[in-house]
N, C-alpha and C positions, 0 to 999 in steps of 0.2 A: 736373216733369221732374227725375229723379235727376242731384244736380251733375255726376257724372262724364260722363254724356249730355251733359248741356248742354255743359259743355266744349268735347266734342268737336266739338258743334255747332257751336260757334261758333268753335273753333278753324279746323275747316274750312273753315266762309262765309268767314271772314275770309282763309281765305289764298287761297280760290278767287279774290274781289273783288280782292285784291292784286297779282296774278301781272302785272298790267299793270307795277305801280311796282316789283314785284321786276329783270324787265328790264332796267329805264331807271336802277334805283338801284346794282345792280349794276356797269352799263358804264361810269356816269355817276363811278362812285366808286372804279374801277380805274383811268380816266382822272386824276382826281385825286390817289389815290396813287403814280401814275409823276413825275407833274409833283411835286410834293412832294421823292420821295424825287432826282428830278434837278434839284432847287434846292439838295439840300444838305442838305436837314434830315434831323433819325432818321426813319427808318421807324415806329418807334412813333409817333410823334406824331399819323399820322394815322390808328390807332385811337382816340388818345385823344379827338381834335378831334372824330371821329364819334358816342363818347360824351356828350362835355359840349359840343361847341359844336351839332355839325347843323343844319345848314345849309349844303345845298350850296353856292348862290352867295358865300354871306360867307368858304365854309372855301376856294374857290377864290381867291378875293381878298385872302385873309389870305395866301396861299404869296408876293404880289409885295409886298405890304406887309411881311411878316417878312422877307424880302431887302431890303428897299430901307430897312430900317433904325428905319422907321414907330415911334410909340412908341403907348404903350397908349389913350391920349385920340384921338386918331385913329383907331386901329382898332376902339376905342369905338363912336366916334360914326359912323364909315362903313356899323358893323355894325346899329347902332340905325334907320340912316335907309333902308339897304338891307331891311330886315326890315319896316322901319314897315306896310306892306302885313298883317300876321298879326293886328296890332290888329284891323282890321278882321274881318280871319275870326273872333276870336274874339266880337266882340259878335254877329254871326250865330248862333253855339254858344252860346248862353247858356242858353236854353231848355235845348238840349239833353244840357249839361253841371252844369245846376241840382243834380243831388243824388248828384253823381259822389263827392263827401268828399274824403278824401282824393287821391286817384286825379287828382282834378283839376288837382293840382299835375302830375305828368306829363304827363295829356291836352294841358294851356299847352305844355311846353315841346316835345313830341312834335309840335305841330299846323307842316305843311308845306303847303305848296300841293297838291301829290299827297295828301295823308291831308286833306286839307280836304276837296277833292275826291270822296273816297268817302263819306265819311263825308255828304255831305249830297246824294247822288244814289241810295248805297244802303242798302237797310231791315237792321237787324237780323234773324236769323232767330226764327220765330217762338216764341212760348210759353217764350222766354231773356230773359236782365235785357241791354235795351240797353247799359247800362254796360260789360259784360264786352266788348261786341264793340267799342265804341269805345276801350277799352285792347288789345284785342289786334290790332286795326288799326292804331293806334300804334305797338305795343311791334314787331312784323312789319315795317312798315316800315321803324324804325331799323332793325333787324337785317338788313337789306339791307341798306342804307349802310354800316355798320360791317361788313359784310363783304365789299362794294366796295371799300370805301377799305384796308382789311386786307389783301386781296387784292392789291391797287395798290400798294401800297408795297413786300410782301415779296416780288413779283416782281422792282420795281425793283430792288432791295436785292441782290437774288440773281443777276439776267441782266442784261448789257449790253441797254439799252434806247433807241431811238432815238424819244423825245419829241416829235420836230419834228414842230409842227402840233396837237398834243393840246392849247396853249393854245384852241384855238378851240373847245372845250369851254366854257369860261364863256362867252365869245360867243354859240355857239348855245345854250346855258340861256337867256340875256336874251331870245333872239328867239324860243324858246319861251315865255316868260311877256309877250313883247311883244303874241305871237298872241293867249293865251288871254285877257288884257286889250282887244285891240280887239275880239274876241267879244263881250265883255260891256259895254264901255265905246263906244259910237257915237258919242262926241264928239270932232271936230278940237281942239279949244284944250289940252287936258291934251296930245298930243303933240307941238302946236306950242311948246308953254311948252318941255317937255323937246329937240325939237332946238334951240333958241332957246338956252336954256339953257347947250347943250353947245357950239357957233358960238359963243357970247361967253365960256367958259371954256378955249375951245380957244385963242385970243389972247391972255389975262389972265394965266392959270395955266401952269405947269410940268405933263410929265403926272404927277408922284407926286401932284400937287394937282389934279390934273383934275376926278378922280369926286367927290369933298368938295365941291369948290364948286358944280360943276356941279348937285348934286343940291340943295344949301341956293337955287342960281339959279331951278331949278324950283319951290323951293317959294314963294319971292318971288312967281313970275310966278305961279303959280296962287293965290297970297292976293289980286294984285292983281284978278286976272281973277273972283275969287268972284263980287261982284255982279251980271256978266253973266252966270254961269251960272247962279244962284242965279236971275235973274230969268227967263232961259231955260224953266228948269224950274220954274216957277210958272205959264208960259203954255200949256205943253205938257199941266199937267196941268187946266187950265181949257178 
């Protein structure tokens, strides 16, 4: 297949399979730049974040963190623990990212729960180097976000904008990734660890300290809890 074909080929699959995350990345990322630019900070910032950081829930979380003063080791580490979930997606890719070269370095940092998601439910199109569509499935998706979020801010920027309520944006993200997680996960103790978790940091902690402890809490209880699952799923599979 002559490249220019192929391209297009795969330009098109790709945006066809997309148009779901185009949507959700879109409204998800105009909601974000209102809230942004009516906390106070530039308007550009949050093309930039959509650049280099991406990540919807952490670029959400950074807007109450950068108000409230948070310094870099915190937002560090909130952002590390909040993401830690992508490790995972990435040892699933491995195969499939075995001979990407360089590219790979973007496919890492590109990889979202929405591009996870396509990327291992849909086929390249045929007689095209898989590679190309799993960069331009990548590259497509940021470009939503970053045009969400762009979008979000310069409107803020420009029109009196009445915000009240669009915090609940990151809320409903968590309890979107809560669903798609009890989908897959049919075990009670990882979510009793995490209310568990959050009941004993809601007493303990301050809420600038909440989500930090809370999350380092859950992960306590669920190292404690290993050997019962661990043994769980030895029996399950006997």
């Amino acid at each position: 297949m002559p490249a220019r074909t192929e391209f297009r080929t795969v330009f098109f699959a790709s945006l066809r399979a997309s148009v779901p995350v185009l949507l959700g990345y879109i409204t998800l990322g105009i909601a974000f730049g209102l809230m942004l630019v009516s906390a106070d900070l530039p308007w550009w910032l949050a093309t930039i974040m959509a650049l280099f950081v991406y990540a919807g829930a952490a670029q959400f979380m950074a807007i109450g963190l950068i108000t409230s003063g948070a310094n870099l080791f915190d937002i560090g580490l909130l952002t590390l623990l909040l993401n830690g979930r992508h490790a995972v997606y990435g040892l699933s890719l491995l195969q499939k990212y075995k001979n990407t070269g360089l590219r790979k370095v973007y496919l890492i940092f590109g990889l979202t729960d929405e591009t996870y998601g396509l990327l291992t439910t849909i086929s390249p199109p045929p007689n095209t180097n898989p590679d190309s569509f799993y960069v331009s499935i990548t590259a497509l998706n940021q470009l939503y976000w970053v045009l969400g979020c762009s979008l979000g801010s310069f409107i803020g920027s420009m029109l009196p904008f009445d915000t009240k309520g669009l915090d609940f944006a990151l809320t409903a993200l968590f309890i979107v990734l809560l669903v798609e997680q009890i989908k897959t996960m049919h075990r009670l103790e990882p979510y009793i660890a995490g209310l568990f978790a959050c009941v004993v940091s809601l007493f303990l902690v301050s809420s600038r300290d909440f989500l930090l402890v809370s999350l380092l809490f859950s992960v306590v209880f669920l190292m404690l809890l290993r050997p019962r699952l661990d043994a769980s799923n030895l029996s399950r599979e006997e």
